[in-house]
C-alpha positions as CSV (number, residue, x, y, z in Angstrom):
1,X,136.3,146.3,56.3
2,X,137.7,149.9,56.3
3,X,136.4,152.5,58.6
4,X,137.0,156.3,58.5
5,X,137.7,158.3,61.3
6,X,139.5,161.8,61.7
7,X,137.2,165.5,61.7
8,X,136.9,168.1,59.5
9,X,140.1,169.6,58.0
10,X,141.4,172.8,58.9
11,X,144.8,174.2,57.5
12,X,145.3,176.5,60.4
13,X,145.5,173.2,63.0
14,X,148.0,170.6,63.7
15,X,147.0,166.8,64.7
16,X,148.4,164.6,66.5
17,X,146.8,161.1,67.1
18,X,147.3,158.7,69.7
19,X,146.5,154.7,68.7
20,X,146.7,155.0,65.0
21,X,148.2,151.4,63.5
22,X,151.9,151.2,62.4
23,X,152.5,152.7,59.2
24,X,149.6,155.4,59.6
25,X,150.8,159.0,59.6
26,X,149.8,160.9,63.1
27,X,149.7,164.4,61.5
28,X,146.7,164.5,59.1
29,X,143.3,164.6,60.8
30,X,141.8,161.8,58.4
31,X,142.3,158.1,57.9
32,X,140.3,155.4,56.5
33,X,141.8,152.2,58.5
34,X,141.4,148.7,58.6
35,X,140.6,146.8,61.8
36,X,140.3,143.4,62.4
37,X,139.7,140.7,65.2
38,X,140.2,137.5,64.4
39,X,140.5,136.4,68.1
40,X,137.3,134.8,69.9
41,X,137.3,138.0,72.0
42,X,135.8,141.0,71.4
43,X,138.1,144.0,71.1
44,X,138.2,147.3,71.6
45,X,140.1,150.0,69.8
46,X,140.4,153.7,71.3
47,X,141.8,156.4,69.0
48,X,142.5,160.2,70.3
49,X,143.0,162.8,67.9
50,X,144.7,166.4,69.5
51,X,144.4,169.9,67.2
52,X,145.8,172.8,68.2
53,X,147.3,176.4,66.3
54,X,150.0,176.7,67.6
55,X,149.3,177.1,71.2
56,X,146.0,179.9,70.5
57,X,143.2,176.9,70.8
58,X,143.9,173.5,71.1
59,X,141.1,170.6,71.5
60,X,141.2,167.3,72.1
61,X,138.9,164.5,71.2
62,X,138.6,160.5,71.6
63,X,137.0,157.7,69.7
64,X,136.3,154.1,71.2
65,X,135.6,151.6,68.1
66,X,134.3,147.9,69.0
67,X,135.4,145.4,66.8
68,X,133.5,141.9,67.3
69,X,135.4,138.1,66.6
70,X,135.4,137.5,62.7
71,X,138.2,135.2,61.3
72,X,138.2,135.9,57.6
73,X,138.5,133.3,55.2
74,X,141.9,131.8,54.6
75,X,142.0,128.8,52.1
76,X,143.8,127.6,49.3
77,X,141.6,129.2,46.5
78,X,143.5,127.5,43.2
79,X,143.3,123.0,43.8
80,X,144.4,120.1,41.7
81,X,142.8,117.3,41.6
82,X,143.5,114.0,39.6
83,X,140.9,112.5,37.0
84,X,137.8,111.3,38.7
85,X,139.1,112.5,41.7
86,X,137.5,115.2,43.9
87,X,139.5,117.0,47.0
88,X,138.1,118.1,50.5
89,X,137.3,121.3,51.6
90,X,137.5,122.5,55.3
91,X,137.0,125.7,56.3
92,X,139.4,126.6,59.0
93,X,137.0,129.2,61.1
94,X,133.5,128.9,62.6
95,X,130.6,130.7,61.0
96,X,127.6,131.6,61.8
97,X,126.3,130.6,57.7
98,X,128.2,129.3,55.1
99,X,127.1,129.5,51.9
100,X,128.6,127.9,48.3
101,X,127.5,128.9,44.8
102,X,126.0,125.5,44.8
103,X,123.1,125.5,47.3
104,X,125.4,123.8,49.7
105,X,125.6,125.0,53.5
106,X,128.4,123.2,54.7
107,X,132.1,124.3,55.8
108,X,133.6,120.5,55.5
109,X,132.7,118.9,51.8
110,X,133.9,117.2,48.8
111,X,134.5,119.1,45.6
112,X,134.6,117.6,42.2
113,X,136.8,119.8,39.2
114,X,134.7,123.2,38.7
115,X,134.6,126.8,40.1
116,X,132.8,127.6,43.5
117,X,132.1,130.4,45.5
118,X,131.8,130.3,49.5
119,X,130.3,133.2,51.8
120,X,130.7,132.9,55.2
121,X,129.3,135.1,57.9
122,X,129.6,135.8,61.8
123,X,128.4,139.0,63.6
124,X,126.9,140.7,60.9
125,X,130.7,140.2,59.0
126,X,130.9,138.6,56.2
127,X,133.9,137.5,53.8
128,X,134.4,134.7,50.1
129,X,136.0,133.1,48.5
130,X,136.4,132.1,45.0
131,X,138.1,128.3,44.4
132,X,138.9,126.9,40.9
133,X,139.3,122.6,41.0
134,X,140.8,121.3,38.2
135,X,142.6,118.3,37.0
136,X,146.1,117.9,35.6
137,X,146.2,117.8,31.5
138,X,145.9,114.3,30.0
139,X,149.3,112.6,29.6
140,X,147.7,110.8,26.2
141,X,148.3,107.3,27.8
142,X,147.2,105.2,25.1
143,X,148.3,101.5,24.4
144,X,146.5,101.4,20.6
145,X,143.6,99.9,19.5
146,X,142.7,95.9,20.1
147,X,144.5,93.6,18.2
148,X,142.4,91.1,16.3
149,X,144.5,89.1,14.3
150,X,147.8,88.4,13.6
151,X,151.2,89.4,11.6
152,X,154.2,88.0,10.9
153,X,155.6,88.8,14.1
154,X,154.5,88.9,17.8
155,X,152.7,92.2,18.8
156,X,155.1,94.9,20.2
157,X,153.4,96.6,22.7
158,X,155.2,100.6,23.5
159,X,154.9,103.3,25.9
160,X,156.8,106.6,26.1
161,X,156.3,106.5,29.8
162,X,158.0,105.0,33.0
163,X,155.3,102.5,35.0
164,X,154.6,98.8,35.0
165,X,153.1,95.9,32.6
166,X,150.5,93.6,34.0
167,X,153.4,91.2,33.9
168,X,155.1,93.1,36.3
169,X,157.7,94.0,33.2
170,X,159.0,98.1,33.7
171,X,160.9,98.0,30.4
172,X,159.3,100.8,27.6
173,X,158.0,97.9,25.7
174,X,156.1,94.5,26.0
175,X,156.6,91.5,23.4
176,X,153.3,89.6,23.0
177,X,153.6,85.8,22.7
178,X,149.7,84.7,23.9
179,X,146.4,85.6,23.2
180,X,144.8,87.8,26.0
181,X,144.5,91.6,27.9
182,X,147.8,93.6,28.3
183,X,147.8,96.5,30.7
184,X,150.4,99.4,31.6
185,X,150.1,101.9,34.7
186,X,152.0,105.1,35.7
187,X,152.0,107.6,38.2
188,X,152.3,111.2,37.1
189,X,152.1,114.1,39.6
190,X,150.6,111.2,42.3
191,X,147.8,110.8,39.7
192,X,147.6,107.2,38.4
193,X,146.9,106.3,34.7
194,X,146.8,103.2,33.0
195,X,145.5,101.6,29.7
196,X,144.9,98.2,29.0
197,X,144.7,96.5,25.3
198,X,142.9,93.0,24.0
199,X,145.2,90.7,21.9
200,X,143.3,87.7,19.9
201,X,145.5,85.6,18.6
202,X,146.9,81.7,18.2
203,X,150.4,81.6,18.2
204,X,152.9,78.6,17.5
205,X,155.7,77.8,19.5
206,X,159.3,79.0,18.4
207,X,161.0,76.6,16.2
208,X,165.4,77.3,16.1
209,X,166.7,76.7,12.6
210,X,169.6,75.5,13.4
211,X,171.3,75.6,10.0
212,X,170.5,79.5,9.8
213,X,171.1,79.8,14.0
214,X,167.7,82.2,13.6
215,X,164.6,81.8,15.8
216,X,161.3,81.1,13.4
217,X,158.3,82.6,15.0
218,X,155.1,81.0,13.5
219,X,151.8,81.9,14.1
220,X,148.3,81.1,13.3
221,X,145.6,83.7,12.9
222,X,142.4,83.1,15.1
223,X,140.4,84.6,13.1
């Protein structure tokens, strides 16, 4: 908080303070200042303010201001989290009441994507916070729709992104020979996404035609 101290201004006097904070000018009789303590101690500041014109009257007067422990909020206010994910919250000083937007009364928690606000007080000082979770956008991992049937060649599964098959394959593609559940996984941003696809069909073995040196595929539809 900001706190102002000084006395009333006269143009005929000149000031000079004593224990004014770096970057305050000692020559004007007012100041609104800030002051805090964010020790466990309480602290005492002492101000003096001389006016004099120019030798005829001078005066001289001191203020002692008592500044009690508060250590205001300093947290990361902007978090990503990935999908379905939620990230912890600690706060890093101790308060006499916290209090989030929610209801809850906590300063260690959970938080799920959203926007929040936290008020915390300690000797009659209070400070917030307002945090934004949120989740990266959706990298469109999609492997199609099931298969149910068949054509005249194997299903070609494709990706445009670097991961893994469920057959432990890393090329951008996946040729299909048996009936069953394909996935593929990836990590973007240390946020894991994955997709996985249903295949139904019989298929026939590869027959070589030697005359033509070409690999037949034949396949029969189960359904």
């Amino acid at each position: 908080d900001f706190i102002g101290i000084g006395m009333a201004a006269n143009a005929n006097y000149s000031y000079d303070w004593i224990g004014l904070p770096e970057g305050y000018d000692n020559h004007i009789s007012n100041h609104l200042i800030s002051l805090q303590n964010t020790t466990s101690d309480t602290l005492q500041f002492e101000f003096v303010l001389s006016a004099d014109t120019a030798g005829f009257c001078n005066t001289i007067d001191s203020l002692t201001i008592t500044v009690l422990p508060f250590e205001p909020l300093s947290i990361a206010t902007e978090l990503i989290v990935c999908p379905y994910d939620s990230t912890e919250i600690i706060l890093p000083g101790e308060y006499e009441q916290v209090l989030w937007s929610d209801g809850n009364s906590s300063s260690t928690r959970f938080l799920i994507p959203g926007e929040y606000q936290v008020v915390v007080s300690k000797n009659s000082c209070d400070d917030q916070a307002d945090i934004i979770v949120s989740v990266p956008p959706d990298p469109q991992l999609s492997l199609g729709n099931d298969i149910l049937g068949c054509s005249n060649q194997p299903p070609l599964l494709q990706t445009d992104f670097v991961g893994i098959w469920s057959d432990g394959s890393v090329a951008d593609y996946l040729q299909v020979f048996e009936s069953g559940q394909y996935s593929f996984s990836t990590n973007i941003n240390s946020c894991e996404y994955a997709d996985t696809i249903n295949i139904l069909c019989s298929f026939a073995k590869f027959i070589m035609d030697t005359k033509n040196m070409e690999t037949q595929f034949l396949e029969i539809c189960a359904i």
